[in-house]
N, C-alpha and C positions, 0 to 999 in steps of 0.2 A: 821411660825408665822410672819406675818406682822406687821413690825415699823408702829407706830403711824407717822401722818407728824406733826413735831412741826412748830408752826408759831414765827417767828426769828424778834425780833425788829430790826432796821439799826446798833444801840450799837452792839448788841450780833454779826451781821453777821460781824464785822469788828474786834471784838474781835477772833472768830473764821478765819478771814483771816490772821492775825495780826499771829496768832499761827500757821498755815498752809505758813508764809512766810517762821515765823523762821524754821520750817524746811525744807524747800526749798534749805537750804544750803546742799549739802554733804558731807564737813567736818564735819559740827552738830551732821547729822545722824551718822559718822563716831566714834567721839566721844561718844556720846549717848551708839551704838553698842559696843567700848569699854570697857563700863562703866559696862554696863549689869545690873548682880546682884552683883559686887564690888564696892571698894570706889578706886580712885589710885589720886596719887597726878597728879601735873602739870607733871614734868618729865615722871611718867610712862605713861600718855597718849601721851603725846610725842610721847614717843617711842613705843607704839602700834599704832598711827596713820602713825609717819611717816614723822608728819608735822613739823615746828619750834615753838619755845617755845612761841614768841608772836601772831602768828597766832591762836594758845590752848587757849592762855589767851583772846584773842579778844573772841572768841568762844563760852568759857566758858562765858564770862561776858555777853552774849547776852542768852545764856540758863539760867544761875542766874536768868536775870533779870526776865525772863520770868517765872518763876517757874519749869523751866524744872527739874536744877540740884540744887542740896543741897552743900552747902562747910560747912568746920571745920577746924578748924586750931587746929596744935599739934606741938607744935613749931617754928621752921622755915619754914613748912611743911603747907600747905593747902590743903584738902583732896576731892574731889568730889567723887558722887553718883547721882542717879539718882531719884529727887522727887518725879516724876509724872510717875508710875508705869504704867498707862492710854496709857501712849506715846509706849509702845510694842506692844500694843492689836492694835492700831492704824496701825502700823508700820505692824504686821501680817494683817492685813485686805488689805494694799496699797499692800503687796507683794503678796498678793492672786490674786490679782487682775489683779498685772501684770502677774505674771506667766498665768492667766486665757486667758490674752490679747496676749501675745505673742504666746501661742499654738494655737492659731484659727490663728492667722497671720501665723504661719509653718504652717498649715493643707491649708490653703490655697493655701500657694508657694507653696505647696509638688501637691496638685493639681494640679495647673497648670503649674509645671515643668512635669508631665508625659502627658499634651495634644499633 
């Protein structure tokens, strides 16, 4: 089935670049991937990324803003999630994608390493 082409104001095409920056990060993505279908505070993504605790918070406050990720505070404790549910089906689509792009680039070498 064929997508319809939508015709995109100058607004919408910059809103949609604006959301394709923020993920332009690999930490984001990195986080985001941590997050998954859980909530974990600052520390535990921490410690599933790997990274330092203000680099998480920069991070974080950049997907906040953006509607990516949801917070809750429960004490001392600030809790993320992930808001925009959207952002996976996206994230499955770019890594179809690649994978699709990288097997034609090996069928290629693989080609012309046996001429």
């Amino acid at each position: 089935m064929k997508k319809q082409h939508r015709e995109l104001s100058d607004e919408a095409l910059e809103l949609i670049a604006a959301r394709f920056r923020v993920l332009a990060e690999p930490m984001r993505l990195k986080i985001l991937n941590a997050l998954g279908e859980v909530e974990l505070n600052v520390n535990e993504i921490v410690e599933a990324t790997g990274s330092g605790q203000a680099n998480i918070s920069k991070h974080l406050g950049i997907l906040f803003n953006e509607g990516l990720v949801a917070r809750r505070k429960e004490g001392l404790n600030t809790y993320y999630s992930v808001a925009d549910k959207q952002i996976f089906a996206l994230c499955e689509n770019v890594c179809a994608s690649v994978d699709e792009h990288l097997a034609t680039k090996q069928r290629a070498f693989k080609r012309g390493a046996t001429k």
